[in-house]
C-alpha positions as a Markdown table, in Angstrom:
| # | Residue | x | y | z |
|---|---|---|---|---|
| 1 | Unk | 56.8 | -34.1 | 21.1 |
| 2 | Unk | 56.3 | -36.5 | 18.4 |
| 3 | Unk | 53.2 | -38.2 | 20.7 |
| 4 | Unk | 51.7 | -35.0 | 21.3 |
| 5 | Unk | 51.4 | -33.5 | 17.8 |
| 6 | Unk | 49.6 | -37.0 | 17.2 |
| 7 | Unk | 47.2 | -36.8 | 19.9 |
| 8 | Unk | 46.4 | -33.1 | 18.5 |
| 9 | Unk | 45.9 | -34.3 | 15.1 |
| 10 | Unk | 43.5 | -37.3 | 16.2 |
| 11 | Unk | 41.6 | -35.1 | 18.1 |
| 12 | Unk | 41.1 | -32.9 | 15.2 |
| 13 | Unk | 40.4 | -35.7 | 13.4 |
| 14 | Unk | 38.0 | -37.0 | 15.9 |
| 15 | Unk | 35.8 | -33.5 | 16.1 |
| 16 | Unk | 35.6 | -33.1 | 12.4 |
| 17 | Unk | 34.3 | -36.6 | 12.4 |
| 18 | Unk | 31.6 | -35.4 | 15.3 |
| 19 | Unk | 30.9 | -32.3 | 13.4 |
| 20 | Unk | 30.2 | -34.5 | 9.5 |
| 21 | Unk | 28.0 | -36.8 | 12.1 |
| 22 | Unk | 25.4 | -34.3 | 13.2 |
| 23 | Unk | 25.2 | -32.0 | 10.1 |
| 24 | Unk | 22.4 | -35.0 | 8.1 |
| 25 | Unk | 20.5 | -34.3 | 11.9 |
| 26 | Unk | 20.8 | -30.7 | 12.0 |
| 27 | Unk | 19.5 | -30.4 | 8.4 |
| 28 | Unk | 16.9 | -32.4 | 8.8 |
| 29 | Unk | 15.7 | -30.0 | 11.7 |
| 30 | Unk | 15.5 | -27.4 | 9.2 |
| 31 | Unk | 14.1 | -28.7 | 6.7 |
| 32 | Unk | 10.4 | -28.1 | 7.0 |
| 33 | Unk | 8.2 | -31.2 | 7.1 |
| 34 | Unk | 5.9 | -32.8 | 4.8 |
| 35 | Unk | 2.3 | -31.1 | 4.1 |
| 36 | Unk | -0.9 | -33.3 | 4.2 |
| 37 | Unk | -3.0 | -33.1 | 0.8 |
| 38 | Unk | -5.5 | -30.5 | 2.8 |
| 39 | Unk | -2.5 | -28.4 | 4.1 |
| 40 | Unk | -1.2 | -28.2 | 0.3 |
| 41 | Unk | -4.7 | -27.5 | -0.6 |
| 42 | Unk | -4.8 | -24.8 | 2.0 |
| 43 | Unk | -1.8 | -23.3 | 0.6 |
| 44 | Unk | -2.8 | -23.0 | -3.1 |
| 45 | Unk | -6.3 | -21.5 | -2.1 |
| 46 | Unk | -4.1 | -19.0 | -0.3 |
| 47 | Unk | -1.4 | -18.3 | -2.8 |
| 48 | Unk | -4.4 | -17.9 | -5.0 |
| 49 | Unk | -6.6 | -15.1 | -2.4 |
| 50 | Unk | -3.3 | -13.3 | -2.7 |
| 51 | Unk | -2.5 | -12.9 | -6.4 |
| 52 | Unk | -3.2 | -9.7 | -8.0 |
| 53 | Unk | -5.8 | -10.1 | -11.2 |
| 54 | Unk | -7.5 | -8.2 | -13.9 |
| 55 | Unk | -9.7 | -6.5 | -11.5 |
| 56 | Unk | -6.5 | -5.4 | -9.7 |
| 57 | Unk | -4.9 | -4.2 | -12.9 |
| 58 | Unk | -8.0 | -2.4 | -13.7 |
| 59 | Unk | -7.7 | -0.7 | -10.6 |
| 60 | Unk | -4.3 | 0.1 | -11.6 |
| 61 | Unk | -5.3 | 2.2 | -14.8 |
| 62 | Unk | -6.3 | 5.1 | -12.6 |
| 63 | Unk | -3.0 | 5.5 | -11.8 |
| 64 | Unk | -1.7 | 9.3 | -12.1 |
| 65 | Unk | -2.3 | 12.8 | -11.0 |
| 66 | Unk | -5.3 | 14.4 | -11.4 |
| 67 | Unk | -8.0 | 17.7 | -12.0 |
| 68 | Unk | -11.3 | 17.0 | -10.3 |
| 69 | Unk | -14.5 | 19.5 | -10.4 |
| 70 | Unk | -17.3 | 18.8 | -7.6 |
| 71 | Unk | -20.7 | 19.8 | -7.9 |
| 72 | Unk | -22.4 | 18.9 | -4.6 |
| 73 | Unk | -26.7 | 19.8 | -4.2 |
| 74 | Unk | -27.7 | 20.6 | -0.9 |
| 75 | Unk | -31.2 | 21.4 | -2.1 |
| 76 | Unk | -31.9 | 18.6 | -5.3 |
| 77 | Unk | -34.4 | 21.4 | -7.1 |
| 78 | Unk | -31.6 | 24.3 | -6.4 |
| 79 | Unk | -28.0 | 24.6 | -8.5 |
| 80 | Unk | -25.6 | 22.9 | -7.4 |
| 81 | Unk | -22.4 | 24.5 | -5.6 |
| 82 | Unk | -19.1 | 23.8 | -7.3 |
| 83 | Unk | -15.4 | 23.5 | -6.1 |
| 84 | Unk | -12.2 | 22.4 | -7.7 |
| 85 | Unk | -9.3 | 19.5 | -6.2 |
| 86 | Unk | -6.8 | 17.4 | -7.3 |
| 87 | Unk | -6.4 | 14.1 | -7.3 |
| 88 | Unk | -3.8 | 11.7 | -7.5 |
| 89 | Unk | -3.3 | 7.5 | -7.4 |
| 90 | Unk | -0.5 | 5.2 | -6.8 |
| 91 | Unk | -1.0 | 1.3 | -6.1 |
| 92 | Unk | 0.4 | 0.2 | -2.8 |
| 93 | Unk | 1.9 | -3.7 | -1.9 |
| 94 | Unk | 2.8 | -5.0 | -5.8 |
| 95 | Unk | -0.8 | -4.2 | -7.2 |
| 96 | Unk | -3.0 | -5.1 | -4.6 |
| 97 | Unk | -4.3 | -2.0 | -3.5 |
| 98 | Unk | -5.2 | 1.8 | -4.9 |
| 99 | Unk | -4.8 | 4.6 | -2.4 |
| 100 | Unk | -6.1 | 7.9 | -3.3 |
| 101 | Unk | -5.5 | 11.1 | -2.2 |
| 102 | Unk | -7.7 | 14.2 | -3.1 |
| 103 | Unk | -7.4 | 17.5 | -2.0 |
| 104 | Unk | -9.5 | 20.9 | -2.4 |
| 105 | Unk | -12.4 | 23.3 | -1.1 |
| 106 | Unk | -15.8 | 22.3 | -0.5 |
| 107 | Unk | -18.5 | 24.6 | 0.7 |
| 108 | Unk | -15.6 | 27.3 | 1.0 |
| 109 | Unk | -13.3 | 24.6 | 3.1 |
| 110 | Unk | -10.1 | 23.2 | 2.3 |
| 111 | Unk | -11.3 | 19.3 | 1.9 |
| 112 | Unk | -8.2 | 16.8 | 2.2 |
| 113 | Unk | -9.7 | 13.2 | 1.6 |
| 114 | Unk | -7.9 | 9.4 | 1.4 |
| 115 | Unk | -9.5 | 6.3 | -0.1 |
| 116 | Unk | -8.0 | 2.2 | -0.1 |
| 117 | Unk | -9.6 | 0.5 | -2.7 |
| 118 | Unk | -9.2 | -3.3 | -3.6 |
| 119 | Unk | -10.3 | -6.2 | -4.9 |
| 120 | Unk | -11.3 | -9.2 | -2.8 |
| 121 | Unk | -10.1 | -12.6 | -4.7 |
| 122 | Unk | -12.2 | -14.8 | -1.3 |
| 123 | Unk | -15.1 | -12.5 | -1.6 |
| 124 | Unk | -15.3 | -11.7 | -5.7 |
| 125 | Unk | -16.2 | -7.9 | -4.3 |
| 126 | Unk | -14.3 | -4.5 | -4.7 |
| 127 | Unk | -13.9 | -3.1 | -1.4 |
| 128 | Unk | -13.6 | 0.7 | -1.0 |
| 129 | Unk | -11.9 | 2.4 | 2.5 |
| 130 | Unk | -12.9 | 6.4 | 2.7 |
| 131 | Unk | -11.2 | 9.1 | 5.5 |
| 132 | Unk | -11.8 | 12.6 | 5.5 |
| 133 | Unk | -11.2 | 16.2 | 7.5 |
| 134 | Unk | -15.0 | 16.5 | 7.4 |
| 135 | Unk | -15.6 | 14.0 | 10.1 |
| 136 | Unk | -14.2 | 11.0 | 12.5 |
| 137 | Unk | -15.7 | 8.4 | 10.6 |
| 138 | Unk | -14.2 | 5.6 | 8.6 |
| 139 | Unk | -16.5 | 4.6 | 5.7 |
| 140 | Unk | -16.6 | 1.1 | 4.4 |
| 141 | Unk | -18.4 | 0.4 | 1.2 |
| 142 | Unk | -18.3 | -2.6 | -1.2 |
| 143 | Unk | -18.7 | -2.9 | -4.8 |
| 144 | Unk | -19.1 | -4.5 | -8.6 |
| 145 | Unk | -17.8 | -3.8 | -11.6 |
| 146 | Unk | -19.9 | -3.5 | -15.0 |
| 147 | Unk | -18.0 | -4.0 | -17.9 |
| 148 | Unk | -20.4 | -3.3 | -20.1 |
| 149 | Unk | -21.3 | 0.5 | -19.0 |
| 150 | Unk | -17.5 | 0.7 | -17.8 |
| 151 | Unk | -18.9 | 1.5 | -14.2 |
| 152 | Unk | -18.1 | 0.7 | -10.4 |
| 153 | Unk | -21.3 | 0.6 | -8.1 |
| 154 | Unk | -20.2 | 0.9 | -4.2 |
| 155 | Unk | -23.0 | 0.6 | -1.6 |
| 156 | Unk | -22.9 | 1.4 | 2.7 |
| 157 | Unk | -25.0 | 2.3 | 5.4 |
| 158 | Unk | -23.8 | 5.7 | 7.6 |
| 159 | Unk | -24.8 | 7.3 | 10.5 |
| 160 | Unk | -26.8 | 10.4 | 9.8 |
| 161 | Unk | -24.8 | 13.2 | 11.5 |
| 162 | Unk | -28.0 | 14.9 | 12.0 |
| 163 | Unk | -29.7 | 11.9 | 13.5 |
| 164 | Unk | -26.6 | 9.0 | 14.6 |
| 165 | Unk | -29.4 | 6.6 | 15.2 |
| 166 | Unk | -30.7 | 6.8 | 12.0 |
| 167 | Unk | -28.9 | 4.8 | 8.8 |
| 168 | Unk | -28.6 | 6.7 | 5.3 |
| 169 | Unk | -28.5 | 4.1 | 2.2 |
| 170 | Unk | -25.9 | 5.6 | 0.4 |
| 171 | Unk | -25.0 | 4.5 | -3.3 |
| 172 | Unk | -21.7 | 5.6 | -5.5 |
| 173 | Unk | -21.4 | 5.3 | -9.3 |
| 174 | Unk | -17.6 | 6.2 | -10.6 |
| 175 | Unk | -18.0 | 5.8 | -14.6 |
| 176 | Unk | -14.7 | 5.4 | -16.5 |
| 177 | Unk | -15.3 | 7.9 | -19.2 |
| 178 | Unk | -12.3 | 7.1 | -20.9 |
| 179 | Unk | -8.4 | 7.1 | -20.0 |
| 180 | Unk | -8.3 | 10.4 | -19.0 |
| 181 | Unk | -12.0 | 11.2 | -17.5 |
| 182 | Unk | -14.1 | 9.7 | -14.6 |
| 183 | Unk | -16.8 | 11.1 | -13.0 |
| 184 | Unk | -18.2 | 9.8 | -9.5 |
| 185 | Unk | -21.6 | 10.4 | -9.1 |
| 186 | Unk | -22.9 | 10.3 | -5.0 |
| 187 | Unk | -26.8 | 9.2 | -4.3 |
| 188 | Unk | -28.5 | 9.0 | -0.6 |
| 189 | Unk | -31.7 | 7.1 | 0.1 |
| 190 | Unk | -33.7 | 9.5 | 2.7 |
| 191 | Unk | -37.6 | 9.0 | 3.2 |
| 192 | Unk | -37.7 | 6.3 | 1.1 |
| 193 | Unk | -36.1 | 8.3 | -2.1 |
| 194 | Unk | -32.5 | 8.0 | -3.8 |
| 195 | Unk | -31.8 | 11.9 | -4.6 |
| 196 | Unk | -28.2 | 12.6 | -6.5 |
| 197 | Unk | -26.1 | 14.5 | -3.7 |
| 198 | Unk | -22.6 | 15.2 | -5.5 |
| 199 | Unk | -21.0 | 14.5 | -9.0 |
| 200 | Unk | -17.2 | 14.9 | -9.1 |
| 201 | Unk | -15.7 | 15.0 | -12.8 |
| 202 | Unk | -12.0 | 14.0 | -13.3 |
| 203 | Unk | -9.3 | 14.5 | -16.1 |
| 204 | Unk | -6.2 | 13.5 | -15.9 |
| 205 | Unk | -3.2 | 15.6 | -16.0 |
| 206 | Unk | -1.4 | 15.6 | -19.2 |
């Protein structure tokens, strides 16, 4: 009996000694390896792409719930027609992205719209993704910012619905009035002349 409980106990013994053995290989498995001085280098260029800066947090200051008015000319020497909308802003993945969604009535329509804007660290561009119930198109646009006049200019080509082979120039200003007013103002290039399409005025709720 004596014998046995021995045995048991060396065997114990024995297994632990195994197990202690192979732990210094099995952590070194997991333990990742050693980068190369252009591997580390890739990683910092990325860690920097990916961290949000001033442009992001001046993205950021439109954050909030909004009252729009939109004036939109179908003819440029006739009035304008005008509608009213909210508006309202929240920033998506830590800062890195503005998502906007506006809702309304244009041209006696109810108008539900949703814009991704963001800044592009690789690129030094604003980038501006625009979805609407007035069409199947997704409209890509990219930008700068000018401190100076406090103003965003976006710029795209589109289809012309009227002629799909055809490319409109199309330019958008959005001026930060202040911290409670923007206004967006919307200009097409057609026959070789920029005409002012649509102005959309926004307050901020209080």
């Amino acid at each position: 009996m004596l014998h046995t409980r021995r045995s048991v106990v060396r065997l114990v013994v024995l297994a632990c000694l195994a197990v202690l053995a192979a732990a210094p290989a099995a952590l070194a498995q997991d333990r990742p390896p050693a980068m190369s001085k252009e591997q580390m280098a890739m990683m910092e260029a990325m860690e920097k792409a990916a961290t949000p800066g001033e442009n992001h947090k001046l993205l950021a200051s439109m954050v909030g719930d909004w009252t729009f008015v939109n004036r939109m000319w179908m003819d440029p020497a006739a009035p304008p027609t005008e509608s009213n909308g909210t508006a309202s802003y929240t920033t998506i993945m830590d800062g890195r992205f503005l998502v906007g969604h506006y809702q309304g009535s244009m041209m006696g329509m109810q108008f539900d719209g949703r814009g991704v804007t963001g800044y592009d660290n690789i690129t030094k561009q604003f980038q501006s993704v625009w979805v609407d119930n007035f069409g199947t198109m997704i409209m890509f646009m990219t930008g700068t910012y000018d401190p100076s006049a406090k103003a965003f200019t976006y710029r795209a080509e589109i289809p012309d619905p009227v002629a799909p082979a055809t490319r409109v120039k199309v330019r958008e200003v959005i001026r930060l009035d202040s911290p409670d007013k923007q206004t967006m103002e919307w200009y097409e290039t057609r026959g070789g002349k920029e005409i002012k399409t649509m102005e959309i005025v926004s307050t901020r709720k209080k």
